[in-house]
C-alpha positions as CSV (number, residue, x, y, z in Angstrom):
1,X,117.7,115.6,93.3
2,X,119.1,115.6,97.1
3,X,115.3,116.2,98.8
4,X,114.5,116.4,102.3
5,X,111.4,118.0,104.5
6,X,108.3,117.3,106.4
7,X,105.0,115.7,105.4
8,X,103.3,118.8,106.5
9,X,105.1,120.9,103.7
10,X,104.8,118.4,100.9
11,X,102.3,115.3,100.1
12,X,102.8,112.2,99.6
13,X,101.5,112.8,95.7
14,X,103.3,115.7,95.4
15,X,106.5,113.9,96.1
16,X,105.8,111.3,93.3
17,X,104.4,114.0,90.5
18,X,108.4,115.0,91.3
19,X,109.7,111.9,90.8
20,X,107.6,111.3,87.8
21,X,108.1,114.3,85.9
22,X,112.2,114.3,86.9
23,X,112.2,110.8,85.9
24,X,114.7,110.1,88.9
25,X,116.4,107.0,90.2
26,X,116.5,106.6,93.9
27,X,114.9,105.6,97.0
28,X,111.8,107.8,99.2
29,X,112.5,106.6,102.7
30,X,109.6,108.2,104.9
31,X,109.7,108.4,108.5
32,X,106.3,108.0,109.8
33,X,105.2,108.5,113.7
34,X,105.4,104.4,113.9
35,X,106.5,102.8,110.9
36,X,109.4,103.7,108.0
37,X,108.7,103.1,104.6
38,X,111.2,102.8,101.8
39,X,110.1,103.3,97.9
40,X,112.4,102.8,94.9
41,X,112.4,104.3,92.1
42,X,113.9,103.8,88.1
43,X,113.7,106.8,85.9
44,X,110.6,108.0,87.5
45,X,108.6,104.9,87.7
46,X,107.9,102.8,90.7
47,X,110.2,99.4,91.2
48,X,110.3,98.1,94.7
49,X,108.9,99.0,98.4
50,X,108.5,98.1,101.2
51,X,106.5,99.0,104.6
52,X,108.0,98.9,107.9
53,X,109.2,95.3,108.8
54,X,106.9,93.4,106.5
55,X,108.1,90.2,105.0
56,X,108.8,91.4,101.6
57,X,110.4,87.7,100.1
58,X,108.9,86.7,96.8
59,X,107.1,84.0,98.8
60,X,105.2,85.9,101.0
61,X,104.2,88.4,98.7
62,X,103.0,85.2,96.1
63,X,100.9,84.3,99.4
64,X,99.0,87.5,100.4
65,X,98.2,87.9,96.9
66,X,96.4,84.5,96.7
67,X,99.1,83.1,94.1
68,X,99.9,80.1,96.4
69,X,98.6,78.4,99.2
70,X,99.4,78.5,102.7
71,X,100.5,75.6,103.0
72,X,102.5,76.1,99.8
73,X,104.1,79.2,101.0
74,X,105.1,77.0,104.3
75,X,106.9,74.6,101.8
76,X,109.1,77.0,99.8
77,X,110.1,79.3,103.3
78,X,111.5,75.6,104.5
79,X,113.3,74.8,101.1
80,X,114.2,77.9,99.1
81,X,115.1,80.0,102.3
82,X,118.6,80.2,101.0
83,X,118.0,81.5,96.7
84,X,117.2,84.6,96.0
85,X,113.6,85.7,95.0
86,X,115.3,86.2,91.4
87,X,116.2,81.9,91.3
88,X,113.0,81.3,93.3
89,X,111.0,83.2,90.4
90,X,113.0,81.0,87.8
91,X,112.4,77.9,89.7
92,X,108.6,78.4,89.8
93,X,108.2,79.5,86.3
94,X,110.4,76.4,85.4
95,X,108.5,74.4,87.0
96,X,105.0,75.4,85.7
97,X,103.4,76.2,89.1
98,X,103.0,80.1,88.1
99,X,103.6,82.4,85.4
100,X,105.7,85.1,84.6
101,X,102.9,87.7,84.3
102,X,101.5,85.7,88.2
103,X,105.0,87.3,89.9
104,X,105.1,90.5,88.2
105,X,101.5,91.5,88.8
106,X,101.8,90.3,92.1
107,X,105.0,92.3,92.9
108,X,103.9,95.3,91.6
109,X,100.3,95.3,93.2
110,X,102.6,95.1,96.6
111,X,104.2,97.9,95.9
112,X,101.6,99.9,94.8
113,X,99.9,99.0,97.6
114,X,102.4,100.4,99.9
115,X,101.9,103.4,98.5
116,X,98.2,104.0,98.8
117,X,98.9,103.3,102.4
118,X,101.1,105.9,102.7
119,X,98.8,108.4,101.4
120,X,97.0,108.8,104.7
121,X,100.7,109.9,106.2
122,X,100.5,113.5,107.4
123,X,103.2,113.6,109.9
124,X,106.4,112.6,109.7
125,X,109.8,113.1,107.0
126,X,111.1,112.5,104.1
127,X,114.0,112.3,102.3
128,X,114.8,111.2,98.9
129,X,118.9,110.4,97.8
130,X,119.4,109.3,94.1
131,X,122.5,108.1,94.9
132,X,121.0,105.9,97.9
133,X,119.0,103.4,95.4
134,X,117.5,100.8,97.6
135,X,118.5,97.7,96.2
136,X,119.0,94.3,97.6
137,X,120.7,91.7,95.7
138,X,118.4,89.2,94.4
139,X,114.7,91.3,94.8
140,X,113.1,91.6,91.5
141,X,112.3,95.1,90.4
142,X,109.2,95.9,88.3
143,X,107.8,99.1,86.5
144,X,104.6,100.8,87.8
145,X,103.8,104.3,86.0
146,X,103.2,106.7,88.2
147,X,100.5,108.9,87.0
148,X,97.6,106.8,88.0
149,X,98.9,106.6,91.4
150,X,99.1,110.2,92.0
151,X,96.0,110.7,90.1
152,X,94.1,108.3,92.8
153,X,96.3,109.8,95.3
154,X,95.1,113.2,94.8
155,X,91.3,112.2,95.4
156,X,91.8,110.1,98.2
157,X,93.5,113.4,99.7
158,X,90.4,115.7,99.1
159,X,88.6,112.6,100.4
160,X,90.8,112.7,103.6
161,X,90.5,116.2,104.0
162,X,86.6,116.1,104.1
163,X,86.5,113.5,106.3
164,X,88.6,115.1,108.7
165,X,86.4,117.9,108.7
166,X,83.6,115.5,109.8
167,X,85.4,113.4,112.2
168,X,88.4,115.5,113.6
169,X,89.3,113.6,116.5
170,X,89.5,109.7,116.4
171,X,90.0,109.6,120.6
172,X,85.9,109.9,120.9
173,X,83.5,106.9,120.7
174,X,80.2,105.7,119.4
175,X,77.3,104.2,120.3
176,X,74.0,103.3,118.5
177,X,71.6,105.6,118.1
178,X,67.9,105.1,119.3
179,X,66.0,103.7,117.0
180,X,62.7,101.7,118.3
181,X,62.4,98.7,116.0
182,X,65.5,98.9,114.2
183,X,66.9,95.9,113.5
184,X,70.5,95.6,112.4
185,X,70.9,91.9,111.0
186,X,68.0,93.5,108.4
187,X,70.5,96.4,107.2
188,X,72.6,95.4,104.5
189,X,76.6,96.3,105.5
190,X,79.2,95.6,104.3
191,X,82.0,93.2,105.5
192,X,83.9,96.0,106.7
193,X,81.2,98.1,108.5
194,X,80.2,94.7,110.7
195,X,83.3,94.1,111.8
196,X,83.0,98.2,113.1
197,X,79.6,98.1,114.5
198,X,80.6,94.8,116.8
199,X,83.0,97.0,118.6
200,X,80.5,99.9,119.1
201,X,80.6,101.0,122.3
202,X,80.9,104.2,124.3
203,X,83.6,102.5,126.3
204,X,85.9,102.3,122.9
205,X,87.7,105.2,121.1
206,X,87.5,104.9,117.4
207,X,91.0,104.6,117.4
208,X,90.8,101.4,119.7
209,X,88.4,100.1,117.2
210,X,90.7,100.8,114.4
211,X,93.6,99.1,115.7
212,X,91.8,96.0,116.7
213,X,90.8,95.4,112.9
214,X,93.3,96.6,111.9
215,X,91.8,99.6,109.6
216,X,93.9,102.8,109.0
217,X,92.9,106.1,110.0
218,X,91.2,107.2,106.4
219,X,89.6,103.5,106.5
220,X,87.6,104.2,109.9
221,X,87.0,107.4,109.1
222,X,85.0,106.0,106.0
223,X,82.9,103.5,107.4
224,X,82.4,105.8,110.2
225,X,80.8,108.5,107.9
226,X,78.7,105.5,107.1
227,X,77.3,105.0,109.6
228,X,76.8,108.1,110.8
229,X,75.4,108.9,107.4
230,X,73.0,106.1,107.8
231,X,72.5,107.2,111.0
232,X,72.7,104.1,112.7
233,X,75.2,105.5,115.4
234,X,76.5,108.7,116.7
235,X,79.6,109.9,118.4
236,X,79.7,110.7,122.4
237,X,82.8,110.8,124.6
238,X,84.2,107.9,125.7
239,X,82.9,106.4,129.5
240,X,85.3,107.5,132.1
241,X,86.9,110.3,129.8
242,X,86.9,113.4,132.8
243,X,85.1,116.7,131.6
244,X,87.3,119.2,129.8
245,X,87.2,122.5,131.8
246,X,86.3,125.4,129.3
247,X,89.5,127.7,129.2
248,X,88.4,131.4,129.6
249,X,88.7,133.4,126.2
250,X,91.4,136.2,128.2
251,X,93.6,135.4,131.1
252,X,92.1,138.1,132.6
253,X,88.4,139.5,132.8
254,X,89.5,143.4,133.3
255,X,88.4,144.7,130.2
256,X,91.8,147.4,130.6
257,X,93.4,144.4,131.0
258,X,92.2,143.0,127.9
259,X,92.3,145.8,125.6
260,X,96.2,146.5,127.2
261,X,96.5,142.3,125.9
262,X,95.3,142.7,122.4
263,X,97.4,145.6,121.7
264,X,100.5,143.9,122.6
265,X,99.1,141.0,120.7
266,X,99.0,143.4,117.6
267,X,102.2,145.0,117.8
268,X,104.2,141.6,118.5
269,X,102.8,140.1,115.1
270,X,103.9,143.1,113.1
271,X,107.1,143.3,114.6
272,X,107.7,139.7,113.0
């Protein structure tokens, strides 16, 4: 299955309920407006990938998810930096410090969370080569089903889209609302909203605020709702943004002119 196209045409999850119910073999590499992503795949289930230039050694992956410490993970990039996360699994199974099931699970969470981040994409290309499988000698390969993934990526779409709706532009800023005797250290938010509402300010975009703590675009969106829902802030335009000039609905304010406009509007689109 030799597939190629735009983000625009097809989904993230509609490229994986493919894969799934073809049961293919070979590597997604997606083309994103910053960052390439590469996902493998073994008859139809999920087995390795990886997100832009992250660090995807056994090592580092044990370390983000909480399976050694840091200054474990210091150790084994100084002495293992030469076998293979294959030996380096052995090794630490061998050895007693973790478990079989510790790697896999931690390996395949990884991967799956690649993949939920990449179901915010909306721009960019795709292209997926069954005879391209994206190995690397010595990664170990795991097997993640696919139909709770696309199940969870299908809601978090409809979620996107609705959100969009209520926050189409992230270039506009906030500010608090005014609210005599509200205090916010009473208000109960979560870890995630209060690292949001200390960069409220009309001064900073919303995608400012999202790249300084380091949220993605479906992540700001959702504790902006929040907050708007709780009404605890509201959007404005940011200071020093210059006035938009209202384009005028005709080039023209002759109303021959205009009627002579729409006409040729008319017969240009049934021509096509």
């Amino acid at each position: 299955m030799a597939l190629k196209g735009n983000l625009r045409d097809f989904t993230i999850t509609q490229l994986l309920n493919l894969i799934n119910l073809a049961r293919k073999t070979g590597t997604l590499i997606i083309e994103g407006p910053t960052e390439t992503a590469r996902v493998a795949f073994r008859e139809g289930k999920l087995s390795y990938a990886q997100y832009g230039s992250e660090d995807t050694s056994l090592a580092s992956i044990l370390y983000r998810g909480r399976k050694i410490s840091q200054g474990q993970y210091r150790i084994l990039k100084e002495r293992t930096s030469q076998m293979t996360d294959k030996e380096l699994g052995l090794l630490l199974i061998n050895a007693g410090y973790l478990t079989q099931e510790d790697i896999l699970g931690s390996l395949q969470q990884y991967a799956i969370d690649v993949v939920r981040r990449l179901f915010t994409w909306v721009e960019g290309y795709f292209r997926f080569d069954g005879t391209d499988v994206f190995r690397q000698d010595g990664k170990i390969a795991v097997k993640v089903d696919l139909e709770n993934l696309i199940i969870e990526g299908s809601r978090q779409l409809r979620e996107w889209e609705q959100l969009q709706e209520e926050i189409p532009s992230l270039e506009m800023a906030l500010k608090f609302t005014e609210r005599p005797g509200t205090d916010l250290k009473k208000i109960n938010l979560s870890i995630e909203e209060w690292r949001v509402v200390s960069y409220v300010n009309p001064k900073n975009t919303m995608s400012q605020i999202a790249r300084t703590v380091k949220m993605n675009d479906l992540e700001i969106r959702r504790i902006v709702y929040s907050l708007l829902q709780a009404g605890l802030v509201e959007i404005v335009r940011p200071s020093g943004m210059p006035v938009a000039v209202p384009s005028k609905s005709f080039p023209t304010q002759n109303k021959e002119e205009q009627r002579s406009l729409v006409n040729r509007l008319i017969r240009r689109i049934r021509s096509i």
